[in-house]
C-alpha positions in Angstrom: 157.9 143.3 62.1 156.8 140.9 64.7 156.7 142.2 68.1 157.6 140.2 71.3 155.1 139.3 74.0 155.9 137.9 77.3 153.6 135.5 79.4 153.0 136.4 82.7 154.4 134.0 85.7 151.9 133.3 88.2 152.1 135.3 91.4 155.7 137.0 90.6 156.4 140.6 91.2 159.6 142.7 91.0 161.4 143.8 94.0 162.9 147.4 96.2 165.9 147.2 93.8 163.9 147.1 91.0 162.6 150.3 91.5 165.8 152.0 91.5 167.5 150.4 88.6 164.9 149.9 86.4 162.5 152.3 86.6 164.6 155.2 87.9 162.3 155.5 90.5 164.0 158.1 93.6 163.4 157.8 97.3 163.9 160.6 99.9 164.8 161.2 102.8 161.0 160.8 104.0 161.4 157.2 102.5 159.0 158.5 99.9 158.9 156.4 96.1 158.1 158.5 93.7 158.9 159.0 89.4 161.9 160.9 88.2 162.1 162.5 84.9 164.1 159.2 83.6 160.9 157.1 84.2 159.6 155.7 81.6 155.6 157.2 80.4 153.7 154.5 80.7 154.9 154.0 84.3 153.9 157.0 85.6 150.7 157.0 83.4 149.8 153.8 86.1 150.9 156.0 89.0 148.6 158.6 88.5 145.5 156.2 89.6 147.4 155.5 93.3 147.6 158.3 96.1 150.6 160.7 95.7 153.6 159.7 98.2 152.9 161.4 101.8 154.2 161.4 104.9 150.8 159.3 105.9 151.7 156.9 102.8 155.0 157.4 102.2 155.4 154.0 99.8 151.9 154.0 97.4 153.7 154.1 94.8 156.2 151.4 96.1 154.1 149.2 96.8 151.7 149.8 93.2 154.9 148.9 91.4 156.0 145.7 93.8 152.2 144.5 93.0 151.0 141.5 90.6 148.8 144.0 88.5 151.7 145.9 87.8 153.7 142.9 86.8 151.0 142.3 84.7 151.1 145.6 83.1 154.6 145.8 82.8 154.4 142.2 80.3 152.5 144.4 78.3 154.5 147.3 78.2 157.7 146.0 78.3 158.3 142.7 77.5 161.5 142.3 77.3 162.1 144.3 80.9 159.7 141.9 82.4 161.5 138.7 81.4 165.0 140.7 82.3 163.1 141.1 85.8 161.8 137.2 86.3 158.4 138.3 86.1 157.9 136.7 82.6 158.8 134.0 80.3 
């Protein structure tokens, strides 16, 4: 079974929405980002390398996920997500 790979677009990044729908990330009232139980593994595996939401950095994990490295990452994990999201072809 062949498995599918995705080529990364230059400079692309998902967006705020993203977050929400697909990668059931939750925000609170704080305007905090952080993983739910419905997120997948390998996404909060990458989270664990950024500073924990706080009232002094309320969106590090926001802004980890809205970067180009994690765009990368997620055309490695995820193919198919990532050319649903625009980041990939």
């Amino acid at each position: 079974m062949k498995t599918q790979s995705a080529t990364y677009i230059k400079k692309s990044t998902i967006s705020f929405s993203d977050l929400w729908t697909s990668f059931s990330m939750s925000k609170d009232n704080g305007g905090r980002w952080d993983a739910t139980n419905n997120t997948p593994e390998w996404v909060k595996k990458y989270l664990t390398f950024y500073r924990a939401p706080s009232r002094a950095w309320p969106q590090s994990h926001s802004k980890a996920l809205l970067s180009q490295k994690f765009a990368k990452a997620l055309c490695d994990n995820d193919p198919s997500l990532a050319v649903k999201l625009g980041v990939a072809e």
